[in-house]
N, C-alpha and C positions, 0 to 999 in steps of 0.2 A: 400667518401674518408675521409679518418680522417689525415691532416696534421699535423706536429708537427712543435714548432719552429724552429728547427734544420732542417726540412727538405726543408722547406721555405731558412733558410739562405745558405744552399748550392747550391741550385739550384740559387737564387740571387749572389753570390760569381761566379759560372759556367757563368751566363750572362752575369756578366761585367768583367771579363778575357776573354770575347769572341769578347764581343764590344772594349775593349782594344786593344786586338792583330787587330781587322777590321781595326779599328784609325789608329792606327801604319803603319801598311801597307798599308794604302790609302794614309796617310800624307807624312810617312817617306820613306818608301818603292817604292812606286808608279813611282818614277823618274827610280828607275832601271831595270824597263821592258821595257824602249824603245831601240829601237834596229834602227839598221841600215841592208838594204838591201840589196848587188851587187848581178846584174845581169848584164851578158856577152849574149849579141844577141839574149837578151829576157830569157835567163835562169839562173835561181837564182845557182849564184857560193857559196856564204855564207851570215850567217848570223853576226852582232857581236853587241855586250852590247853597247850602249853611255857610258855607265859609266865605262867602263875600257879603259885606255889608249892604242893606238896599234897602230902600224902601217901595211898595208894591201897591201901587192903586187896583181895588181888585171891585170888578162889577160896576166899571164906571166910576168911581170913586167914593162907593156905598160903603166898604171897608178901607183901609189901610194894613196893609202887614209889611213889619217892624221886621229882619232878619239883621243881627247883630250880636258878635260874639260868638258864630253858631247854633243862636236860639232862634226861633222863630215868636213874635210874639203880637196878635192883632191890638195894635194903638189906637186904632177909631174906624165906629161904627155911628152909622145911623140909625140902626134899628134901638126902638125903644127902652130893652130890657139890659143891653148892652152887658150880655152873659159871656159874650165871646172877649168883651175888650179884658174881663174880668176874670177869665181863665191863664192859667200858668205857661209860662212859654214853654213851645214844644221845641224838642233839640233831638230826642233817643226814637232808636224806629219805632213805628205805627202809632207816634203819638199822635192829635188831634187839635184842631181847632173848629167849632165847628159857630156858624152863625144861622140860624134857622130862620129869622125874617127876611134875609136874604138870599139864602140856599146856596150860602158859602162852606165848603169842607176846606181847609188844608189841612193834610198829614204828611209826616215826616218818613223818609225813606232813608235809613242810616244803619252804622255798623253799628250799635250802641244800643243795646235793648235797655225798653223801662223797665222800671221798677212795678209797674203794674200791668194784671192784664189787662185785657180789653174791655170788658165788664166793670172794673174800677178805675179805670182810666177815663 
């Protein structure tokens, strides 16, 4: 094969526009694929961004989930005990929210592991 300069510096120019955009979207990017999960009685009702702010009527509007700033956090329930409005927002994967009079789960699906495992969490 007989290279030339020019063919050299395009192909060098194609590899670090490609490692660029990788960087970017590993560094910059990367926070906005985590997602949060409801499921209602074991079945995924939806799915939604961390990164977009929202609020979420979930089971009819037996809960409320709060997503803001990244966090995931249940604002209002109507079950009694109201252990779920009362837990820590979830942001890092496989954290949890979980509402048992209702047989609400969300968990968090992110690049960003807890600080706990599963058993303490």
């Amino acid at each position: 094969m007989n290279w030339k300069k020019k063919d050299a510096v395009l192909i060098l120019t194609v590899l670090l526009i490609a490692g660029a955009a990788f960087g970017v979207h590993e560094f910059v990017g990367g926070d906005g694929a985590d997602t949060v999960t409801v499921k209602v009685d074991g079945k995924v009702t939806g799915t939604y961004p961390l990164a977009k702010d929202q609020k979420i009527r979930i089971n009819g509007g037996t809960n409320i989930l709060t997503i803001k700033n990244g966090k995931a956090k249940m604002t209002d329930a109507d079950c009694p005990d109201q252990l779920c409005v009362h837990q820590k927002a979830a942001s890092k994967n496989h954290e949890s929210i979980i509402c048992l009079p209702n047989k609400v789960v969300v968990e968090v699906d992110g690049s960003e592991e807890s600080e706990f495992d599963a058993v303490a969490n």
